[in-house]
N, C-alpha and C positions, 0 to 999 in steps of 0.2 A: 380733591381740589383744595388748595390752600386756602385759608382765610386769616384776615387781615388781625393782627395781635393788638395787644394794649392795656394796659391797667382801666377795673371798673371806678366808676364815679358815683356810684351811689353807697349808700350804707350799706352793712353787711359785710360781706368776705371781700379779701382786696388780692384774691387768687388770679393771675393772669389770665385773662379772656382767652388765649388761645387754646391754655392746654383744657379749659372747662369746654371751649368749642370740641377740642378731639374728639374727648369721652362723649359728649352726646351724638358726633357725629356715628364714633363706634356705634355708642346705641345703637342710633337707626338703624345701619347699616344693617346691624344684627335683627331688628326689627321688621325690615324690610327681608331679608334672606329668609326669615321665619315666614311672611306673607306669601313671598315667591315659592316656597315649597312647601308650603301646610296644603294638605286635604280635608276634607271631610270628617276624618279620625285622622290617629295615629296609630303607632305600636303597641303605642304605653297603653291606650282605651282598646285596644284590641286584645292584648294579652290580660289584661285588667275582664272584659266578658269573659273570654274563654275561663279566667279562672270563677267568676260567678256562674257560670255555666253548668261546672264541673262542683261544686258547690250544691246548688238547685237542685242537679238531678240527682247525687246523691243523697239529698236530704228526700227526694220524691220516694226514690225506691225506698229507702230506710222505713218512712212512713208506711208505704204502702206492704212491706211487712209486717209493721207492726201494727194496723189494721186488719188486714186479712191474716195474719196469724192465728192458728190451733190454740186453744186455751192446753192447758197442761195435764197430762193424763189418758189413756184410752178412748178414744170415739166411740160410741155406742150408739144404739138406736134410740129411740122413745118407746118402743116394746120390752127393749133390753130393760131400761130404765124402768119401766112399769114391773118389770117384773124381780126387779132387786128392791124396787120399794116392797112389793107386795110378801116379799121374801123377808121383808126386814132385817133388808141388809145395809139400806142407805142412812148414815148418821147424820150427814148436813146435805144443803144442796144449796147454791147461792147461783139466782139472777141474774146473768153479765145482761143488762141494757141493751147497750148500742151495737152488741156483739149479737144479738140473738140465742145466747147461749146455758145449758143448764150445767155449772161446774157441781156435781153431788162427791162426794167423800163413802168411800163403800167400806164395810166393814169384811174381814176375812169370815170365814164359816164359823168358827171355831168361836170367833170375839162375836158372834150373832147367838151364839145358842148360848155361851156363858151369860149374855146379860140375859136372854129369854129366863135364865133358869133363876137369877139372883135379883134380878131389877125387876119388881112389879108394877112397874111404869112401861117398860118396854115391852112393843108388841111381841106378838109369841110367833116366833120365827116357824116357818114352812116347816112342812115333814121333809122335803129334798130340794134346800137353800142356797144348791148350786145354779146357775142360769151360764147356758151356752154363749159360749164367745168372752166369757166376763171369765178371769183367775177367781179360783176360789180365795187367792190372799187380800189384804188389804191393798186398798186401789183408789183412784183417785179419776172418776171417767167422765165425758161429758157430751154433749148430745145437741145436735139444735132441736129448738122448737119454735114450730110456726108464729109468725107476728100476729095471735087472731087474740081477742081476749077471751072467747067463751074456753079455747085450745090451752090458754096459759093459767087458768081458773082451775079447769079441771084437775093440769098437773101440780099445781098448788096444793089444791083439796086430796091429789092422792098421795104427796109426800109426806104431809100435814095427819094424815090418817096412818103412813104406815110410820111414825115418830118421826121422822126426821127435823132438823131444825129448816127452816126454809128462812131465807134473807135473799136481800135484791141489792145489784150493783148497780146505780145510774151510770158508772160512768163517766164523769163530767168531762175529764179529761181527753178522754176518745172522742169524744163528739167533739172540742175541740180542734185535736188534728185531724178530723176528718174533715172538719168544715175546710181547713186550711190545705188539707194534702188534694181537695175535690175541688179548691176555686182558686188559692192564692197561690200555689206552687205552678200550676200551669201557665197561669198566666205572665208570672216571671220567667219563667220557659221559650216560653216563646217571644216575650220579651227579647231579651237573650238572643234567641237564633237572627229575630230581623236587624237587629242591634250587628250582628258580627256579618250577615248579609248585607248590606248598609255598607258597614267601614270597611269590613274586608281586612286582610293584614297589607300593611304598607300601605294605607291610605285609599281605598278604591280600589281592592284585588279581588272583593267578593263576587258574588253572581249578578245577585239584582246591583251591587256598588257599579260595575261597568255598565248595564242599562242606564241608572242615572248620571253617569259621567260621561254620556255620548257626548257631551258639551266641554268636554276637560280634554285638554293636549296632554299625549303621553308626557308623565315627567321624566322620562329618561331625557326628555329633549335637549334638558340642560346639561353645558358644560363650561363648569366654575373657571377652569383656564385651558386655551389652546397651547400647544408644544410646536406647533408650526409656526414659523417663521418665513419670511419673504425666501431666506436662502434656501428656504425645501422648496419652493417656487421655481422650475426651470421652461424659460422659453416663453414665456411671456410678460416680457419687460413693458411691455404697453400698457399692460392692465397693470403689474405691478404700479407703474408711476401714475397715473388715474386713481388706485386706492391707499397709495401713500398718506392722500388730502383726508381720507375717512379714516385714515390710521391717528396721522395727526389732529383730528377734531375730536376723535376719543380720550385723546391723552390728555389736551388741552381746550376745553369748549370756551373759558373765560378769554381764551384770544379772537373767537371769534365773535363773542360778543361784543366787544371792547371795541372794533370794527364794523360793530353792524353790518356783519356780512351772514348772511342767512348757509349753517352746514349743509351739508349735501344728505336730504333724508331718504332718499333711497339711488341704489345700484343696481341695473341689470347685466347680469351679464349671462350671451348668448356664444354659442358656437358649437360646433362639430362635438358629439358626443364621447369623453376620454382625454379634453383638451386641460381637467383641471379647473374645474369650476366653483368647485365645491373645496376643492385645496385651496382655494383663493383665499374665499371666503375666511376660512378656519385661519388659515396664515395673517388676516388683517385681525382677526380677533387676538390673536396668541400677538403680533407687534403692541397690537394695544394695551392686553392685558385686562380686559374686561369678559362678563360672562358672553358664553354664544349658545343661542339657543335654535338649536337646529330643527326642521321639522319639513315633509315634502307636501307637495300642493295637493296629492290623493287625500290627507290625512282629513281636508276640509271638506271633502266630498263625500257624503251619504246618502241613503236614501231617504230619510228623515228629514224633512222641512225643518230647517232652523238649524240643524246640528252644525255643518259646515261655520252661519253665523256666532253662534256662541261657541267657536273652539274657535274662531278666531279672535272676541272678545278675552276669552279663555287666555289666549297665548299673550297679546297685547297687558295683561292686565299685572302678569306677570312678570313682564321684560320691566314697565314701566315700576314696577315695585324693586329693582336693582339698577333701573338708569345709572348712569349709562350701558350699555347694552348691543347687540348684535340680533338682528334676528336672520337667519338663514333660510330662505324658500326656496327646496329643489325643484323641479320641474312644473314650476309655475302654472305653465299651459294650462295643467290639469283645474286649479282654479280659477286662473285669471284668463279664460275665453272671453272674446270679442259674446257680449252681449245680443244674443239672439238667431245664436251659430250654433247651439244644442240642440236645435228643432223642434221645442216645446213651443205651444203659442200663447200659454198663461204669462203671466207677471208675476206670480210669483214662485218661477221656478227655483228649486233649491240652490241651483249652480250662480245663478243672478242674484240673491239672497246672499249667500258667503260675498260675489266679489265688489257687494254693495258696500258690505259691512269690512271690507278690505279697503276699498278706497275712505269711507268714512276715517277707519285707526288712521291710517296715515298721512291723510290731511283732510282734516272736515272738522267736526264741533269741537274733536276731544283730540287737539296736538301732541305729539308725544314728542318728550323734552329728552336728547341724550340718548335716541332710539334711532339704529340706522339699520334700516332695513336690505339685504342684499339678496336679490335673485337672480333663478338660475334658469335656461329655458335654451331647447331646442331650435325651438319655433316662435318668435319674434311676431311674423307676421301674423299669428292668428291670437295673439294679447289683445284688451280690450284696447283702443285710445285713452281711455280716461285713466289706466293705467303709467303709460308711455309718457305723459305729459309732465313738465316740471313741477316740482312741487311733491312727488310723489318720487318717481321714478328720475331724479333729476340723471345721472349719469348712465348712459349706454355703451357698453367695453362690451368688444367685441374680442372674443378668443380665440385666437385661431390658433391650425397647427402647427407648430416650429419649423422655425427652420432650420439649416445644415448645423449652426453654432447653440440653438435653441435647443436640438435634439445631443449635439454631444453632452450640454450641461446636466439634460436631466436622463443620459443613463451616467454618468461620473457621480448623480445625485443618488441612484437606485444600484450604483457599483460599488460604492464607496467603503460597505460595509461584508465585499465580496472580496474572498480572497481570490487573483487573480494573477496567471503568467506574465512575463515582463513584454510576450510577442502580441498581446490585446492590444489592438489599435481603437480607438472608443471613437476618434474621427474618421476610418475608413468604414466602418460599421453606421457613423450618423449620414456618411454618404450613400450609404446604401438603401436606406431606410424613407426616401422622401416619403410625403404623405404619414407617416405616421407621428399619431400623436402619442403622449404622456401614457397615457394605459399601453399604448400599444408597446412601446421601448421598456415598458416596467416588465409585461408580457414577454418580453425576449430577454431581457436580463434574469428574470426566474425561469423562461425555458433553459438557459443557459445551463445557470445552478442546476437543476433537475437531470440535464444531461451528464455533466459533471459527476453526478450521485450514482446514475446508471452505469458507467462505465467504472466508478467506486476511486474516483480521482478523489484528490484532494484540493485542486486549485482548477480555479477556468481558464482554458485557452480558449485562443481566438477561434479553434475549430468550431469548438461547442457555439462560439456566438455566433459564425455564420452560420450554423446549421441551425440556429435558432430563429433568426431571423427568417429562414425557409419555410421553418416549419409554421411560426404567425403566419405568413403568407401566403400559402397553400396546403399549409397542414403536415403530416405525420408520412412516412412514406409509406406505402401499398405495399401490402404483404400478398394478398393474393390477386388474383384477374389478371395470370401473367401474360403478357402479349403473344400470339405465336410468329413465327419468324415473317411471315408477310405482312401482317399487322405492324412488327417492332418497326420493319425498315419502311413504311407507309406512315409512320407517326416519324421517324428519324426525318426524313425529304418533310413533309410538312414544320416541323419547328425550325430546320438549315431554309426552307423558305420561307419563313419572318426574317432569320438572321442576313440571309444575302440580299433580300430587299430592302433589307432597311440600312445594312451598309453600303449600297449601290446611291442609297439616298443619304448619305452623309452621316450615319450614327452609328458606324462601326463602333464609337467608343460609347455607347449606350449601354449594348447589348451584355451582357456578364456573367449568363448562364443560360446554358441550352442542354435539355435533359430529356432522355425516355423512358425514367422511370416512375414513376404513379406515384403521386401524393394527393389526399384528400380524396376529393372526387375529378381526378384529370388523371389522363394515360399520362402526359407528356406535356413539357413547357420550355417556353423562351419567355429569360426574363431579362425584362429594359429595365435601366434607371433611367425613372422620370429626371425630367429636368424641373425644377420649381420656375416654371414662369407665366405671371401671370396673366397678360396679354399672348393672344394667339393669332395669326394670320390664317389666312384663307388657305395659304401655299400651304405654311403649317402643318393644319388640319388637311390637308389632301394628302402629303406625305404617311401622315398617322393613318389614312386611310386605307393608302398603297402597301403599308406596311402589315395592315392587320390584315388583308384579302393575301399576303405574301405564300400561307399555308396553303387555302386554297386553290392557288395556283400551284405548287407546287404538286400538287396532286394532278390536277388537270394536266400540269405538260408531262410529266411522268409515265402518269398510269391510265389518261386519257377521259378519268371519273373523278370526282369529290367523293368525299365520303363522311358518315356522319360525325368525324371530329373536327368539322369544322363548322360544327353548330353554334356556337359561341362566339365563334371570330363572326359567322354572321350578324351575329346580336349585335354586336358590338359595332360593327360599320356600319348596320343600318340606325340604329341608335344616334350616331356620327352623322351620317349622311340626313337626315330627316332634322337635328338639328341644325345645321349650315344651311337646309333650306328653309324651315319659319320657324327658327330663333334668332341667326345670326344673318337673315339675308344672303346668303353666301352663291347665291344660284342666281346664272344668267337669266334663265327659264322664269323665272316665278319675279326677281328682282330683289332690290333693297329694301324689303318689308317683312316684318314680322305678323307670322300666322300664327305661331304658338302663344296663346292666351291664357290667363285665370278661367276653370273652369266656373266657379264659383266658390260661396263659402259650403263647406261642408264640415260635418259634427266631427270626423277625425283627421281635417286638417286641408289645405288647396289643393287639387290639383292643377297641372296647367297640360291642357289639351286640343285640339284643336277643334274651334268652336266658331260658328256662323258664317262656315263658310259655303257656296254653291258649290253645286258636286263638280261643274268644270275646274273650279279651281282645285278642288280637294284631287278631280285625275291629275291635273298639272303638276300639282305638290310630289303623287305617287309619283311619276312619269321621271321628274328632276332629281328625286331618291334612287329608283332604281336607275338614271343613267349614270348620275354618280357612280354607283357602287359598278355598274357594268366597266365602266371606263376605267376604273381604280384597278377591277380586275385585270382588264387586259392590260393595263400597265406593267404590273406585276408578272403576268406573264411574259412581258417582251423583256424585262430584264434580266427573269431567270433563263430564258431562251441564248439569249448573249451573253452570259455565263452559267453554259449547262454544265462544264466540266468542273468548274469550283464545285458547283452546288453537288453533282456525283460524288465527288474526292470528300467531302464535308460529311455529306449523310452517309457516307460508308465510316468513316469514320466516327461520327458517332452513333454509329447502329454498333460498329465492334465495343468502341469505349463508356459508351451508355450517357454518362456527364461531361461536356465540355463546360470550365468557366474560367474566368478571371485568366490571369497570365496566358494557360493553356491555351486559349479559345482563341485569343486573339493572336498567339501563336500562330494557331492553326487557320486564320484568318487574314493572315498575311498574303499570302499567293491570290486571295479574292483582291485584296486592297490593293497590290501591285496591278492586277488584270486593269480595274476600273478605273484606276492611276494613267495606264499607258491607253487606254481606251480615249478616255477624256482626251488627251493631248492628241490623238491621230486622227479622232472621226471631227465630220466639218458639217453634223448632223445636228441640232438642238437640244442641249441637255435635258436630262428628266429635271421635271419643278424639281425645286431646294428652298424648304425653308429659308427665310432671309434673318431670322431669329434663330440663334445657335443653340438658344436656351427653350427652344418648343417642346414640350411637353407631350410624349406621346404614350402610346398604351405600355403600362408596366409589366403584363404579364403575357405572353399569348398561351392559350391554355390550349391541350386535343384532347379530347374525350368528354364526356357526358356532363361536364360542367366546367364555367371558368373560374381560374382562383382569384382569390382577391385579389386588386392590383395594388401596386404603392402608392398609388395617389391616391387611394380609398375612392373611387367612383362609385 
């Protein structure tokens, strides 16, 4: 931030205030970036033990050979010795002190009898002045002897008696590093070890150093500059323009001062998971150009009373020593639960401890100046209030998933750097794809590449991305569990009865592939492109109803039986049918009221269930579901009835050609449209309901067999 120039007025230097302003502001800066990532140690005090470590022990050992060292010469006994004295054979014999030790000097045979014979001072050597274990040459041996004085007297007086010269070493200097190698070297030892247990290398990497840093947020957290930008952002221009405001208050805060307008100190943003949430974030830091210091809500959660609080003191303490600043909270929930929703009944639970000390940093005693806080969260609904409330959490952006123009931006974002055919249409693919978000379109541009590699291409065609697109969807295609031929043509009539009921009901141009080959966990599927619309009607929704019971019926007028691939379309209409009747009112029977309620709160999050109601109503609710679906079905039945010949012509045809889609399908889908073309205009009977919304949103996938695939609207 600039600050204002000018010549100083006082004595002394008459150097321009601004540029002395710089350098100290460098300083700090530099000062501050030192606070924000110092630990406990360093490198430099870590490699600095290790070499005093290495130092220590080697002086320990050293010592402790040269205390427990051999004196120099033959080891002998004290018998041995007694009996080279008494041989007079021993010339000197000297004392070691501290050592316990008699160093004697022995003479050879030969130098024993020459002085017996010429020196009448020297004792008169043995008649046979050999002694076992001892060379008869000149020798130099030594022997312990007991610490007793009556024991040390004795060999004195017999040394003394057979000539020898006897002298005593104190020692001084042994006793010295003994003193030092037995107290003072251990102690720096271990010194030492807790010293590098403690610091650890890198600041906090030791053993007990992670015990004491239960209070310290990882320091990877930081990141000095983001590379993202708003332009890696695709499909949500809503949030984009909502944290323009936080982009622009980072850059400039003296304009919002100058205003007395208070900046926006925290962001939440919620939505569908894969939306780009966390891209956001990084993207407003890298526009800004300030640190971002990332970190997720688990990280504040411990089993440890306090831990959670002081790694969030921890993290704050941090950001604020580099203000201005980002701080980034992934999946918030994890710490900022509604207060008393964990189902502990103390006060001072650990979880209510962190989001105490949560709201505190970011608005309470200790304000932080140039700190904006942005989070991330699934679940909205189960955040504390005191979080939510301005002052704290001032802006709530909501993320949702793209749409048709949202989706082509961000695969052209995740294409751009793919080499790619000139016949890739990136718009007929973002129409194919409603319901998916940003992960999900990333996921099909590298299934893409990946196919590409498999087949050992060098560029992507559009083949590869519709088959990519399949495969997110329902997966990889079935290799084995192949169908046998009553099976194949029993799963062919149930997917041609999704397709004929639902172009009998106006969305022939929905439907875009109908297949009996196995992908994932499904024999067989009919897949619709949803429509993005967000209001639905009752008509609508009863069409979506007709449409998904269309398999099932098709088995029933065929083969007289359902069968269990139509376990899934179940789900899913009852699923339907039970919300129309107490979510959305949609039922005469029961009326314009809602029965589906908040269960309560619970520790892993609402459900919403149906809750205090009498069991007549509860039969009524049953009663209005299964007439639903009963009536849905026999609709369905009556229209493939009045076009039994399409629906035969269809599922023989894709029982021989396995996949009907795109161009082909509705080719082959022609002769039905014409049938229900000239029908409509002859019969003087009441149409089947028709959605009155062109744009109603119905099931994306119809799946047969032992599970449904995902659908495009992600349900």
């Amino acid at each position: 931030m600039a600050q204002a120039g000018g010549q100083r007025t006082g004595t002394g230097s008459s150097e321009p205030t601004g540029f002395v302003d710089n350098v100290r502001a460098r300083i700090a800066a530099a000062r501050r970036k030192r606070a924000a990532t110092s630990g406990p140690g360093g490198k430099g005090l870590f490699f600095a033990l290790i070499a005093s470590l290495v130092v220590l022990v080697v002086g320990f050992l050293s010592s402790l050979a040269i205390l427990f060292g051999s004196p120099e010469g033959k080891e002998v006994s004290v018998s041995q010795l007694a009996a080279l004295a008494a041989a007079g054979r021993v010339e000197a014999a000297t004392f070691l002190d501290e050592d316990s030790q008699v160093v004697a000097k022995v003479r050879s045979i030969d130098e024993t009898k020459t002085a017996a014979a010429t020196d009448k001072a020297a004792p008169v050597a043995a008649a046979d002045p050999h002694v076992d274990g001892v060379p008869d040459d000149a020798v130099t041996v030594h022997t312990a002897y007991p610490n007793n004085g009556s024991a040390t007297n004795s060999t004195i007086q017999l040394l003394q008696t057979a000539g020898a010269k006897v002298s005593v070493d104190p020692q001084a200097g042994q006793a010295r590093l003994r003193m030092f190698t037995a107290f003072l070297l251990p102690v720096l030892i271990l010194a030492n070890l807790f010293g590098l247990l403690f610091v650890g290398k890198g600041s906090g990497g030791g053993a007990i150093g992670e015990v004491t840093n239960f209070g310290r947020v990882d320091d990877g957290s930081r990141t000095d500059g983001s590379n993202v930008t708003f332009a890696d952002v695709g499909g949500a221009d809503e949030a984009v323009t909502e944290l323009a405001e936080v982009r622009d208050y980072l850059r400039d805060p003296a304009k919002y001062k100058a205003l007395g307008a208070a900046p926006p100190k925290g962001v939440l943003l919620f939505g569908p998971p894969g939306t780009g949430k966390t891209l956001l974030a990084r993207a407003v830091a890298g526009e800004a150009g300030v640190p971002f210091f990332s970190v997720a809500g688990a990280e504040f959660v411990e089993s440890l009373v306090g831990v959670g609080a002081a790694r969030i003191r921890d993290l704050f303490r941090r950001v604020n020593a580099v203000a201005p600043a980002i701080v980034f909270i992934d999946e918030l929930d994890a710490a900022g639960r509604k207060r008393g929703s964990g189902g502990g009944g103390g006060g001072s639970d650990e979880r209510e401890q962190t989001l105490n000390q949560l709201l505190v940093e970011m608005d309470g005693f200790e304000t932080s100046s140039g700190v904006v806080v942005i989070a991330a969260t699934n679940r909205p609904d189960i955040l504390d209030p005191a979080l939510m409330r301005p002052g704290r959490f001032d802006r709530h952006i909501t993320v949702e998933r793209p749409d048709a123009e949202g989706r082509e931006r961000i695969l052209k974002i995740h294409a751009s750097k793919k080499p790619m055919t000139s016949d890739v249409d990136l718009n007929r693919i973002a129409a194919r794809t409603p319901g998916f978000t940003g992960a999900d379109l990333a996921s099909v541009v590298n299934e893409a590449a990946l196919l590409t590699i498999r087949r050992k291409g060098n560029t992507i065609t559009m083949k590869e991305f519709e088959e990519a697109v399949i495969r997110v969807l329902e997966g990889p295609q079935r290799r084995g569990q192949v169908l046998t031929a009553d099976e194949r043509l029993r799963a062919a009539y149930h997917e041609i009865g999704h397709v004929v009921v639902a172009a009998t009901l106006g969305r022939h141009e929905d439907v875009h592939r109908v297949t009996v080959l196995g992908r994932g966990r499904t024999l067989a599927a009919a897949t619709f492109a949803d429509k993005e619309a967000t209001l639905l009607t009752r008509s609508a929704l009863h069409t979506q109803l007709v449409a998904t019971l269309g398999g099932i019926a098709a088995e029933e007028l065929i083969f007289g039986e359902a069968s269990t691939g139509g376990e899934q379309d179940l789900e899913h209409a009852t699923d339907l049918a039970r919300d129309m009747v107490t979510k959305y009112g949609m039922s005469d029977a029961i009326g314009p009221v809602r029965l589906q309620v908040k269960a309560g709160e619970g520790f892993l999050g609402d459900d919403s269930s149906l809750v205090d109601l009498s069991p007549e109503t509860q039969r009524d609710v049953e009663q209005a579901v299964r007439g639903m679906i009963t009536d849905a079905q026999q609709e369905a039945i009556a229209v493939l009835r009045s076009h039994r010949r399409e629906l035969d012509t269809l599922a023989a045809r894709l029982d021989a050609e396995e996949t009907l889609e795109d161009d082909v399908l509705q080719e082959a889908l022609a002769p039905l449209l014409s049938a229900i073309e000239s029908k409509t205009a002859t019969t003087t009977r009441t149409p089947t309901p028709r959605p009155r919304n062109a744009k109603a949103r119905t099931a994306a996938t119809s799946g047969h067999g032992t599970s449904r695939p995902r659908a495009a609207a992600k349900r």
